[in-house]
C-alpha positions in Angstrom: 14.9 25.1 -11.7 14.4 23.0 -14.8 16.4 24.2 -17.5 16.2 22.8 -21.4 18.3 24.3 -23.9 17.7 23.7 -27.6 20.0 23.0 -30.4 20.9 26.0 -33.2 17.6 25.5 -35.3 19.4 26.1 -38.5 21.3 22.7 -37.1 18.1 21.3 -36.0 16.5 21.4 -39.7 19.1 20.0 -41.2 20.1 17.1 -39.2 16.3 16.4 -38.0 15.1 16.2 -34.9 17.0 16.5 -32.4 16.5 16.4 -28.4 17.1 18.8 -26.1 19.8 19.4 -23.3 19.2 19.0 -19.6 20.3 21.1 -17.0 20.8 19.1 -13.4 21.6 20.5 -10.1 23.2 16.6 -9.1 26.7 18.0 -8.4 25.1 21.6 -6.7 25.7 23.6 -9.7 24.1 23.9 -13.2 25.3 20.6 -15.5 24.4 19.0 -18.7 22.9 15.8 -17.8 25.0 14.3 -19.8 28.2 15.4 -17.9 27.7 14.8 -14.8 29.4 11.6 -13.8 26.8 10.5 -11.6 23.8 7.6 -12.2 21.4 10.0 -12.7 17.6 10.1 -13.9 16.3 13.6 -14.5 12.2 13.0 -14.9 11.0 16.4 -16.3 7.6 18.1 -15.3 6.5 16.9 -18.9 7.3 13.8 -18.2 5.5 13.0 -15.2 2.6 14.3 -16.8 2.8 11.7 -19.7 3.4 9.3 -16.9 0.8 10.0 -14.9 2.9 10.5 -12.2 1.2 12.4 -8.8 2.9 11.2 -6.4 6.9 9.5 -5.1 4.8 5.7 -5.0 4.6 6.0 -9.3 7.9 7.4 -9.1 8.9 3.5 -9.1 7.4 3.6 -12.7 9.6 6.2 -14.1 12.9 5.1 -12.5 14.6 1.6 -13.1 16.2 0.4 -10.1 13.8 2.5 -7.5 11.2 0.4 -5.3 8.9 3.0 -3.3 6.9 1.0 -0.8 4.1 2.6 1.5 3.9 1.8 4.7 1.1 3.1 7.0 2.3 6.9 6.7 5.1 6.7 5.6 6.7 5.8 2.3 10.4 4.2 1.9 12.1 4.1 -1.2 14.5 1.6 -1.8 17.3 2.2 -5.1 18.9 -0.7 -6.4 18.0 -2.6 -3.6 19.2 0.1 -0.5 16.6 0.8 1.9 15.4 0.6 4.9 11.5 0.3 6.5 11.6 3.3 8.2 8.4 2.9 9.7 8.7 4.5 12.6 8.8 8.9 12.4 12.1 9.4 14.2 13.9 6.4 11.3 15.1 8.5 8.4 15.0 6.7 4.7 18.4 5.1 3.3 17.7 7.5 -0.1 17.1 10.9 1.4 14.5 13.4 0.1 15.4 17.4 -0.7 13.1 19.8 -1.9 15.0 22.7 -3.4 18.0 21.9 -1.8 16.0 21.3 1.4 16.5 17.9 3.3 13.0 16.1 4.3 13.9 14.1 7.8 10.4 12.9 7.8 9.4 9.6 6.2 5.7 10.8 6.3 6.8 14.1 4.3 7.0 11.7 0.8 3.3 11.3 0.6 3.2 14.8 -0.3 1.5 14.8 -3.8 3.5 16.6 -6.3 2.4 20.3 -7.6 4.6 22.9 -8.9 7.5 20.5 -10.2 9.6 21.7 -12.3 11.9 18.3 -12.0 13.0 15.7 -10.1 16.5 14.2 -10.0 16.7 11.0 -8.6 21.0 10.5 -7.9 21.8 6.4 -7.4 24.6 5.4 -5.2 25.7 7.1 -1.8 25.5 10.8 -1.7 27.6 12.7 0.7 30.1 15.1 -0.2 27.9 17.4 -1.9 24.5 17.0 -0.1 23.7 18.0 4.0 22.7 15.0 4.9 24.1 11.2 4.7 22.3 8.7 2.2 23.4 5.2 1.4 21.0 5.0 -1.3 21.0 7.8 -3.2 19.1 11.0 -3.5 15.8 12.0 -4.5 16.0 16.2 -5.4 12.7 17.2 -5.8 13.0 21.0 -7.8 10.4 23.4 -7.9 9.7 26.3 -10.3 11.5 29.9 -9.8 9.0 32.8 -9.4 8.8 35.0 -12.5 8.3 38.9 -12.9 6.0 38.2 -16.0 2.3 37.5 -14.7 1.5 34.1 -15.6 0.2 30.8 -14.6 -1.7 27.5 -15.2 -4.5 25.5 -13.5 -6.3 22.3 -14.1 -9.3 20.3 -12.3 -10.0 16.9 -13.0 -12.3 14.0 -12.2 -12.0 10.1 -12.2 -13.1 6.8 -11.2 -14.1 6.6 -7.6 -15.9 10.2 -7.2 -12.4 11.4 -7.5 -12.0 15.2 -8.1 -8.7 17.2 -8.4 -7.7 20.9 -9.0 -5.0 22.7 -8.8 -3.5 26.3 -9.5 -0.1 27.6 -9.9 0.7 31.5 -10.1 3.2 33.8 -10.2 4.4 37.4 -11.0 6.4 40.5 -9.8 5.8 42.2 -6.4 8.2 45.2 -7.5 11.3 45.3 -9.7 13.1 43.1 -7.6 10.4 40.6 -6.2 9.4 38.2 -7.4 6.7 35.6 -5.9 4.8 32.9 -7.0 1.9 30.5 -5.5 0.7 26.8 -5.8 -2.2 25.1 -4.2 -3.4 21.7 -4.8 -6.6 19.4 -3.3 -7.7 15.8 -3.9 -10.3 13.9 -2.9 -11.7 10.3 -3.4 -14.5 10.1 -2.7 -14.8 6.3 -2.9 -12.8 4.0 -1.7 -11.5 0.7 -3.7 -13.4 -1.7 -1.4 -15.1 -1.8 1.8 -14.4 -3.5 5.5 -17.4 -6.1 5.9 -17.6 -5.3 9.4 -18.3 -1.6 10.2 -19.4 -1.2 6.5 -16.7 2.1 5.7 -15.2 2.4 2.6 -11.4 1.2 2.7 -8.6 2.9 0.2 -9.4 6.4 0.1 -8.4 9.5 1.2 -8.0 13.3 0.4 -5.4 16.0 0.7 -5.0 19.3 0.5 -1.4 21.5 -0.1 0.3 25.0 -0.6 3.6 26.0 -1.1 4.9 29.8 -2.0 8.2 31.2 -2.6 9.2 35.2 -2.6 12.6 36.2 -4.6 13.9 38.7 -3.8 17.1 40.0 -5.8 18.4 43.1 -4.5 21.3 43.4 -6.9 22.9 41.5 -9.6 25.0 39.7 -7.0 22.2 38.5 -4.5 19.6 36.4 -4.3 17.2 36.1 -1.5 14.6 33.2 -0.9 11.9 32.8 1.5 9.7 29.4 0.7 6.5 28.2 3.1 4.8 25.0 2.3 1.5 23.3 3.8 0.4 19.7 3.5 -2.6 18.2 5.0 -3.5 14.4 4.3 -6.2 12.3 5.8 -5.7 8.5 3.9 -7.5 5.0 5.0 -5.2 3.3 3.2 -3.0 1.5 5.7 -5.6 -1.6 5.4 -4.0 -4.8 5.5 -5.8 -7.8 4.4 -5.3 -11.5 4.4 -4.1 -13.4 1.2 -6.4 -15.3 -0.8 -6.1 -18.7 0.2 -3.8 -17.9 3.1 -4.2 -18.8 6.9 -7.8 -18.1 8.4 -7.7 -15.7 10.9 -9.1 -16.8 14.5 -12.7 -15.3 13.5 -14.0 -18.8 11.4 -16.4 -16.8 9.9 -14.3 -14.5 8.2 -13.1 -15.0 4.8 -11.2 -14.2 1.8 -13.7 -11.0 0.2 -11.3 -9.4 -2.1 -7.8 -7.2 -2.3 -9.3 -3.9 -0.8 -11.6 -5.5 1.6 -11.1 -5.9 5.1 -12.3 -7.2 8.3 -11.5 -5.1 11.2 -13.1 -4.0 14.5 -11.1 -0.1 14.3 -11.2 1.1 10.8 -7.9 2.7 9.6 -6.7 6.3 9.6 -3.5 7.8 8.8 -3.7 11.5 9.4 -0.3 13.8 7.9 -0.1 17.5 8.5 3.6 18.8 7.5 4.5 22.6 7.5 7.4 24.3 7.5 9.8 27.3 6.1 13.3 27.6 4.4 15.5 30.5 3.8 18.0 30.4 0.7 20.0 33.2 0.2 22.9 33.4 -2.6 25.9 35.9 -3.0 28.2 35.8 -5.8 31.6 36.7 -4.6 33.4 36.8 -7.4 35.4 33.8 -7.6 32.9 32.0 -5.6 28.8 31.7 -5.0 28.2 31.8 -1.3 24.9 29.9 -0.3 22.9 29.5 2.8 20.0 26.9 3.4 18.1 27.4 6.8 14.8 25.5 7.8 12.2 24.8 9.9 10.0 21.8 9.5 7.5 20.2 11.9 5.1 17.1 11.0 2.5 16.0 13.3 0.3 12.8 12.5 -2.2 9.7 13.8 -1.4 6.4 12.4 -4.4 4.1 13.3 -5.0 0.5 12.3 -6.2 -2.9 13.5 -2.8 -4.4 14.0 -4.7 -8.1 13.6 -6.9 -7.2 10.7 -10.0 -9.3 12.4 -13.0 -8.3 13.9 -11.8 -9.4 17.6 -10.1 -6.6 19.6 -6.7 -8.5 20.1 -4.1 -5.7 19.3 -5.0 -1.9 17.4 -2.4 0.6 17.2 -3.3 4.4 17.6 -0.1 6.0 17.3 0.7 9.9 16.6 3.5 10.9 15.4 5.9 13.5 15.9 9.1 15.3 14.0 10.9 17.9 14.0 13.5 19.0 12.7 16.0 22.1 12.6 18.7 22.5 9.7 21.4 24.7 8.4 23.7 24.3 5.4 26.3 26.5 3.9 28.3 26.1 0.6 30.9 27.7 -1.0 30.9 26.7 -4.5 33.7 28.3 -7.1 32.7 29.9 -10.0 35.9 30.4 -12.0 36.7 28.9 -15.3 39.8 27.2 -14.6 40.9 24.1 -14.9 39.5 23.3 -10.9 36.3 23.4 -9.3 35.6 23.2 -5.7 32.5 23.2 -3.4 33.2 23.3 0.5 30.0 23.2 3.1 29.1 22.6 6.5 25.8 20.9 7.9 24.2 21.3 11.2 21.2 18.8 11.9 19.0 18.3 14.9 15.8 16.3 14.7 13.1 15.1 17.5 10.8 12.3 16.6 8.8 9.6 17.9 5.6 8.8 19.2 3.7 11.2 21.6 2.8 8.6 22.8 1.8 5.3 21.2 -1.2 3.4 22.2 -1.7 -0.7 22.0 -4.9 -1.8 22.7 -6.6 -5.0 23.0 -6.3 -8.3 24.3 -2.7 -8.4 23.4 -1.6 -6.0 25.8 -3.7 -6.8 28.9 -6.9 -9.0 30.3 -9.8 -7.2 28.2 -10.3 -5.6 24.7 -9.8 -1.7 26.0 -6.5 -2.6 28.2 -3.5 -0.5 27.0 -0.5 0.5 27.0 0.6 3.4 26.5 4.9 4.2 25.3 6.1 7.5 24.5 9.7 7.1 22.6 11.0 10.0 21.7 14.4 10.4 20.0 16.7 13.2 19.4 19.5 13.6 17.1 22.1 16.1 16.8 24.6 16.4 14.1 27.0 18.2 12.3 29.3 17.5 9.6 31.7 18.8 7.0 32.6 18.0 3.1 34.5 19.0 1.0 34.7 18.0 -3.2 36.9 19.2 -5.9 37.4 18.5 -10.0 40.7 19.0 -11.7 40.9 19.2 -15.4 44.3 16.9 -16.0 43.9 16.8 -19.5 40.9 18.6 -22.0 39.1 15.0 -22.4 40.0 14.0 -18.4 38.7 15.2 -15.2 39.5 13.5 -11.9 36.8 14.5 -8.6 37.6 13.8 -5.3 35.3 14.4 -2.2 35.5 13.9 1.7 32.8 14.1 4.4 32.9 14.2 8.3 30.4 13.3 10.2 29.7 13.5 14.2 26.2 12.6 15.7 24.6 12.4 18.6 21.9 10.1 19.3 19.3 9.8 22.5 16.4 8.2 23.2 13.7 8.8 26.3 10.8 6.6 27.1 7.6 6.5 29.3 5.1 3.8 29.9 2.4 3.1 31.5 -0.6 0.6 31.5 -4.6 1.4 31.6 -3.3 4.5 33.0 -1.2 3.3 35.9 2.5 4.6 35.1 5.0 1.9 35.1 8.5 3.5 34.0 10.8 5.9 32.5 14.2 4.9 31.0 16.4 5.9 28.2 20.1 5.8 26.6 22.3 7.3 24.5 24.7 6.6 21.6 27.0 8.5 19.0 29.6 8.3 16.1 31.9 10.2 14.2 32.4 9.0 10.4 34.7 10.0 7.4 32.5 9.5 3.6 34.3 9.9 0.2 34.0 10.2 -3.5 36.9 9.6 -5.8 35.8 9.7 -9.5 37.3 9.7 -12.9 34.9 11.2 -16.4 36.7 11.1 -19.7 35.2 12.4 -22.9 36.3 9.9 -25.6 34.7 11.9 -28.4 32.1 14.9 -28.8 29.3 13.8 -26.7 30.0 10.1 -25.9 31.8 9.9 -21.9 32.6 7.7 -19.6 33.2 7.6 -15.4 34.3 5.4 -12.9 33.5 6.1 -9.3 34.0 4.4 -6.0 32.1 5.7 -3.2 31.3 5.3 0.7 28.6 6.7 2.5 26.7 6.2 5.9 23.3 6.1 7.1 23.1 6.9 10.9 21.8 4.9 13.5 19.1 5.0 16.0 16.7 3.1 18.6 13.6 1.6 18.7 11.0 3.7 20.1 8.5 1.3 20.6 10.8 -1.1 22.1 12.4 0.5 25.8 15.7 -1.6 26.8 16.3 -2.2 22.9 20.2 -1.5 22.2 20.9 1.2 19.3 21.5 -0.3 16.0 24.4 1.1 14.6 25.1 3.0 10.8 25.1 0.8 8.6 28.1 1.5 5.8 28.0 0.9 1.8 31.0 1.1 -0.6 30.1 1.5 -4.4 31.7 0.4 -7.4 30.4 2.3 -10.5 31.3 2.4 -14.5 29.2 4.2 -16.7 29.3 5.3 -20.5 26.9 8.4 -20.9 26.4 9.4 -24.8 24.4 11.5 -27.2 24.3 9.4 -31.1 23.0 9.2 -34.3 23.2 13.7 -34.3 21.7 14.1 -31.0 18.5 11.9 -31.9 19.2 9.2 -29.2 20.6 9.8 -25.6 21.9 6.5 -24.2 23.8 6.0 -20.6 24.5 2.7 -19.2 26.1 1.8 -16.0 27.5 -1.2 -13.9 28.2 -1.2 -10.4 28.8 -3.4 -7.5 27.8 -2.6 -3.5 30.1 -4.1 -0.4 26.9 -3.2 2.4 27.9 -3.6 6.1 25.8 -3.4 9.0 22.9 -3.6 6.9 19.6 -2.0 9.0 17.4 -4.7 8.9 13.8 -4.2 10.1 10.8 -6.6 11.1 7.8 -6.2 12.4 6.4 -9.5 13.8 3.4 -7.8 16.3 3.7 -5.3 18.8 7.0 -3.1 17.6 9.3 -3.1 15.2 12.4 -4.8 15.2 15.9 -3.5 14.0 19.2 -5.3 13.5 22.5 -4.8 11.9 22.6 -7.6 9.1 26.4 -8.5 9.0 27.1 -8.0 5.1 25.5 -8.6 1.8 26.7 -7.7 -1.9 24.3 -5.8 -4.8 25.1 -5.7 -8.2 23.7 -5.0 -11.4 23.2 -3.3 -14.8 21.1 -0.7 -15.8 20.5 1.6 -18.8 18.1 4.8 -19.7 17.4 6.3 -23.3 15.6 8.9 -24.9 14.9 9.3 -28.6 13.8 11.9 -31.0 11.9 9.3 -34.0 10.3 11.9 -35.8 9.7 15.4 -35.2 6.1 14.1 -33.2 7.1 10.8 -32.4 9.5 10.1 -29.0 10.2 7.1 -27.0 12.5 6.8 -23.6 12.5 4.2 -21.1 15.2 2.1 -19.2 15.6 -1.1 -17.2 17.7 -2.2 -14.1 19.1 -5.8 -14.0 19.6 -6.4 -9.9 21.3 -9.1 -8.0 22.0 -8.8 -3.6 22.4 -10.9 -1.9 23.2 -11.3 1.7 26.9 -12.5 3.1 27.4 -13.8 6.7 24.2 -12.8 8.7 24.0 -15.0 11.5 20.5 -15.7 13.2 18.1 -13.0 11.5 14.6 -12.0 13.6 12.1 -14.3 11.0 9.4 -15.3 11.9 6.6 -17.4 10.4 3.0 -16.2 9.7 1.9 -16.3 13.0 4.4 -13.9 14.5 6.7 -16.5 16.5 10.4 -16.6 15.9 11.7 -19.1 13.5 15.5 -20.4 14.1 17.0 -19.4 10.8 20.9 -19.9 11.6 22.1 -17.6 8.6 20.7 -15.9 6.0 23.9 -16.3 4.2 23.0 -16.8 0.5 19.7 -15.1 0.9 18.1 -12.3 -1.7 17.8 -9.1 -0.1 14.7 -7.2 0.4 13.4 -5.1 -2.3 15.6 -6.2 -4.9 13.9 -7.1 -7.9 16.0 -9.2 -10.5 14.4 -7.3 -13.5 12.8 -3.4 -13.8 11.9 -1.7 -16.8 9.9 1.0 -18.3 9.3 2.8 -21.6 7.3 5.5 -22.2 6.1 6.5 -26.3 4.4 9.8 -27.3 3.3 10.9 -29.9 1.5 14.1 -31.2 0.6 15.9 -34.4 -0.8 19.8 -35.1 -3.7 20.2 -37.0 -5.8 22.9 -38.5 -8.0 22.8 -35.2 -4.9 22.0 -32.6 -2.5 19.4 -31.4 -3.7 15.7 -30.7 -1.4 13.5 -28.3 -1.2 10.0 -27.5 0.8 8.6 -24.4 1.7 4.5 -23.5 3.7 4.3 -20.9 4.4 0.6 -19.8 6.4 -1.0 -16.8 7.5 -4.4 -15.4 8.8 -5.5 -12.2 9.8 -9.0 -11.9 8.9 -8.9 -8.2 11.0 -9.3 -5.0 11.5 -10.8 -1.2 10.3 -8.8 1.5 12.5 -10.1 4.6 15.6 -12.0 4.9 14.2 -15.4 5.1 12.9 -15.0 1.3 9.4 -16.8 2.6 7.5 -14.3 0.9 8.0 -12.7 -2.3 5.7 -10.0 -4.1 5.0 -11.2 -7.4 5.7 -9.7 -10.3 3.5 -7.0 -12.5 3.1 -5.4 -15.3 1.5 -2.0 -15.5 0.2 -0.2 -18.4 -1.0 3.6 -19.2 -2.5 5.8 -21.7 -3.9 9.3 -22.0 -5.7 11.0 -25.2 -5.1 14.9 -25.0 -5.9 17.7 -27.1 -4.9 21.1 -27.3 -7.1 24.4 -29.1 -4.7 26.2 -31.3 -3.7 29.8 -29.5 -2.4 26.6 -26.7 -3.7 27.4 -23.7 -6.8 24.6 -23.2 -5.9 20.9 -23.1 -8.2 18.0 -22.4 -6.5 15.1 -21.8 -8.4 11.4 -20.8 -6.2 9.2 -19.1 -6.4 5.7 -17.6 -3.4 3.9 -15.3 -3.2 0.1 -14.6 -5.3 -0.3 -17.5 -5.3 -4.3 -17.1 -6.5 -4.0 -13.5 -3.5 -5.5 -12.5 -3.2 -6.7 -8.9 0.1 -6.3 -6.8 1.5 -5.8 -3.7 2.2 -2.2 -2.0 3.4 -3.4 1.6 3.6 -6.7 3.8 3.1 -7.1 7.5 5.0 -10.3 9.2 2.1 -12.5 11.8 1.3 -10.5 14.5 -0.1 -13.8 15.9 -2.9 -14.7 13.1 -1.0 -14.7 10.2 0.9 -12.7 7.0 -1.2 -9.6 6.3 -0.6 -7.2 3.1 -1.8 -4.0 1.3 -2.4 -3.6 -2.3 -1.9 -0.7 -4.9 -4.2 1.1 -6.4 -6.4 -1.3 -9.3 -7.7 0.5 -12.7 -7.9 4.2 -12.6 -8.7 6.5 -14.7 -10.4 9.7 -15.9 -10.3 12.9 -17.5 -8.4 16.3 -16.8 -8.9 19.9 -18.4 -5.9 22.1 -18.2 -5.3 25.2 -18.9 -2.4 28.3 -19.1 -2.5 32.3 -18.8 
């Protein structure tokens, strides 16, 4: 849970303001943020507030370095440049997702909206020696609130632009002297969308959702702790609508043209539909000179990702795809708890996951001789893996500590496919692949004087491989592999008023994942090598007792090394001879992030008064490997107006995001035979939200 600790107040007065401590979870056991020799940003509940911050796609906003793209259901993060498409439900994201220690296999499982956040941690740089699950890119720990014996709670319901209404609720309070429980349900809907598809006359970009999560704490004795968490999500979006740019390549209809960013053309409107479920069991036992913890869960997600694949009104290829995954896991850690000079944490992982489509549909004239002919592919793949880690800090001198970890993987991967055509069934085939991997983490943190350290780390981690599920006969592309280089300085000056960390590091990538999707599947490769580097920085400070500013930036530079004859191809969909991307940018690596966030707020007579600007730039980015297309840059700007009565419990709070109506890109879609198709983010939105506690 989210844990703040303030200086002595007597200190406080006389030094003037000052901020507070926070208390991460990055290293699997309470730290000072300040200590951990990790990249880390730690973006409070508080903060995402002031941000405006609902869901992981304005996460990019609040972090420098992180890129969250959506694509059709799913969303794919990439940090400081590592990522991966994922776009298909049995590919697992390069920076993994955990909920309370929980890891989320499914990339449909980040739409969730967030409710119930205490904070969330998002760790840069491979991950795993500590964590259950591989990541190359880093982690994204997503921390909910602890149920409380005290009865208490908060709600709020909103409205906005669009005929968009929100509420939520959050409760919690004993059960008995040793239960506690606590419940959180959330529900949005927009009611209109941000344009309309000139053909069938629907709104486009719209959606609603609808989501529960409860945990019951149980604590038997002073040495136990006992955990039982359920969560529900249901989404229905149409925003997987992808449009033609304005002044690009006329589709085959010559009527049709250019009508706007959220305006479409299609003959099968869009549809993404996300229902995730599932249930965890934590349970805790201090030993004595150790904490003994278990993680066990359960999580399913079923979905329908439907959309007009050529974005015209002729039927000449629609996709109308569920989805499947799910996945089993279970984690155990022994983590020490003496105060020596050494620390330790040991764990073992078992994962197995089933994903694919059940089955995919292709219709249209792409795929046979009229506009209903189909084909139908159900790919289905399962893996199953276990691993060990192991990671220890040793005290060598009082201003020294030096942290090594190690990690073994082994996974086993297989894939099954059926096919058939207009019902006729053609084939079944599949294969099989697996690997066994060592990770590791050696790291150095040295306090130089009260409050100012500095680390150096090198790290390697894995991401596993997989096959295509829409593509029988495809070979398995294999893990791909990243070593990190990091140096970082994390201090606390000027009496606690300003928290500064910078960092510098430099990523050898190998067998990059690479994915394209030119038409009727998506395409992964192993790239053969590239190189990121870059420089990046995060601050806090206390002004004035009302007045506080924080922000950071992320300078980036990849680029790819020997990659001999990448899948490109131009906008039509056909395969362009591009002998090596060598020299190349890599995807999703903007040169230049940044964001800053001021607030500001004074009590009155007749309550507190806020103001909130939050502000961020992205310089934009490439989207393949060829570098032919390249999101442009952006600037995005906030505000919100709140105020609160005096006994604090009300707040009203007007708010507007992308106040400038800036237009920028949320995903981009390669030919498919009538050219380069995109979706857009959300334009000018805003509204007003009343808030309240018991």
């Amino acid at each position: 849970m989210a844990q703040t600790s303030t200086p002595d107040q007597d200190t406080a007065e006389a030094n003037g303001p000052q901020l507070e401590d926070i208390i991460v979870t990055a290293q699997r056991t309470d730290q000072r943020l300040q200590e951990v020799p990790i990249s880390v940003i730690a973006v409070t509940s508080e903060n995402l507030d002031a941000r405006g911050i609902s869901t992981s796609e304005s996460l990019t906003n609040a972090v420098p370095g992180l890129q969250v793209n959506r694509y059709g259901s799913t969303v794919t993060p990439y940090l400081r440049g590592v990522g991966a498409l994922a776009g298909s439900p049995n590919q697992e994201n390069s920076v993994a997702t955990y909920i309370d220690g929980i890891y989320i296999a499914s990339p449909s499982g980040g739409l969730t909206a967030f409710n119930n956040i205490d904070r969330i941690e998002v760790l840069k740089g491979p991950q795993g020696t500590l964590f259950g699950r591989n990541a190359t890119g880093g982690v994204i720990q997503i921390i909910t609130r602890t149920p409380e014996h005290t009865l208490s709670g908060d709600f709020e319901v909103g409205y906005g632009n669009y005929d968009t209404v929100n509420a939520g609720v959050y409760v919690t309070g004993g059960l008995s002297n040793t239960i506690a429980a606590d419940l959180a349900v959330q529900y949005r809907n927009q009611g209109d969308g941000f344009g309309q598809d000139l053909i069938n006359g629907e709104d486009t970009y719209k959606g609603k959702e609808f989501g529960a999560r409860s945990k019951i704490l149980w604590e038997p004795s002073a040495t136990t702790s006992i955990t039982l968490a359920g969560d529900y999500n249901d989404l229905v979006d149409h925003s997987a609508n992808y449009v033609f740019a304005e002044g690009g390549v006329v589709p085959l209809n010559p009527g049709q043209v250019y009508a706007g960013r959220y305006a479409t053309s299609t003959n099968l409107p869009s549809r993404v539909e996300v229902e995730t479920y599932g249930a965890s069991l934590t349970i805790s036992q201090d030993l004595g000179f150790a904490e003994l913890v278990s993680l066990s869960a359960r999580r399913i997600m079923k979905g329908l990702f439907r959309f007009d694949r050529d974005s015209t009104p002729l039927p000449i290829l629609s996709f109308d795809t569920p989805l499947s995954n799910k996945t089993w896991s279970q984690e155990v850690q022994l983590i020490s708890t003496g105060n020596g000079p050494l620390s330790w944490t040991v764990g073992a992982f078992y994962y197995d996951m089933e994903g694919g489509y059940v089955p995919a549909r292709l219709i249209g004239l792409a795929v046979g001789p009229t506009p209903d002919s189909s084909t139908f592919i159900r790919g289905v793949q399962n893996n199953e893996s276990v691993s060990v880690y192991a990671q220890a800090t040793y005290e060598i001198l009082p201003e020294l500590q030096a942290t090594g970890g190690i990690r073994y993987t082994s996974e086993k991967i297989r894939i099954d496919y059926d096919v058939s055509a207009d019902g006729v069934f053609l084939f079944s085939t599949g294969d099989k692949t697996s690997f066994e991997k060592p990770t590791w983490r050696l790291a150095l943190d040295y306090e130089f004087v009260s409050d100012v350290h500095a680390y150096v780390s090198y790290n390697r981690g894995i991401k596993s491989g997989g096959f295509e599920v829409l593509s029988p006969f495809s070979p398995p592309y294999k893990p791909e592999i990243l070593d990190a280089y990091e140096f970082g300085i994390k201090s606390e000056l000027l009496n606690r008023r300003l928290r500064l960390n910078l960092a510098a590091f430099y990523y050898d990538y190998q067998d990059i994942q690479v994915s394209s999707n030119p038409g009727t599947t998506i395409l992964t490769t192993n790239a053969a090598e590239a190189t990121i580097k870059g420089f990046e920085g995060d601050f806090e400070a206390a002004v004035t007792d009302d007045f506080r500013l924080s922000g950071g930036f992320a300078v980036l530079r990849g680029e790819f090394g020997d990659f001999p004859t990448p899948s490109v191809f131009d906008e039509f969909g056909v395969p362009v001879v591009l002998p090596n991307a060598d020299g190349n940018t890599t995807g999703r690596t903007p040169r230049f992030t940044a964001n800053l966030l001021a607030t500001y707020t004074r009590q009155t007579s007749i309550g507190e008064f806020g103001l909130t600007g939050s502000f961020a730039h992205n310089s934009g980015y490439f989207f393949d490997p060829d570098n032919r297309i390249k999101a442009p840059g952006y600037d995005l700007f906030g505000a919100s107006v709140s105020w609160t009565d005096p006994s604090d419990r009300y707040t009203i709070r007007v708010w507007g995001e992308n106040l400038t109506d800036e237009e920028y890109l949320s995903q981009f879609s390669q030919g498919g035979g009538i050219g380069d198709t995109y979706t857009y983010a959300p334009p000018r939105t805003y509204g007003v939200t009343l808030s309240g506690r018991f």
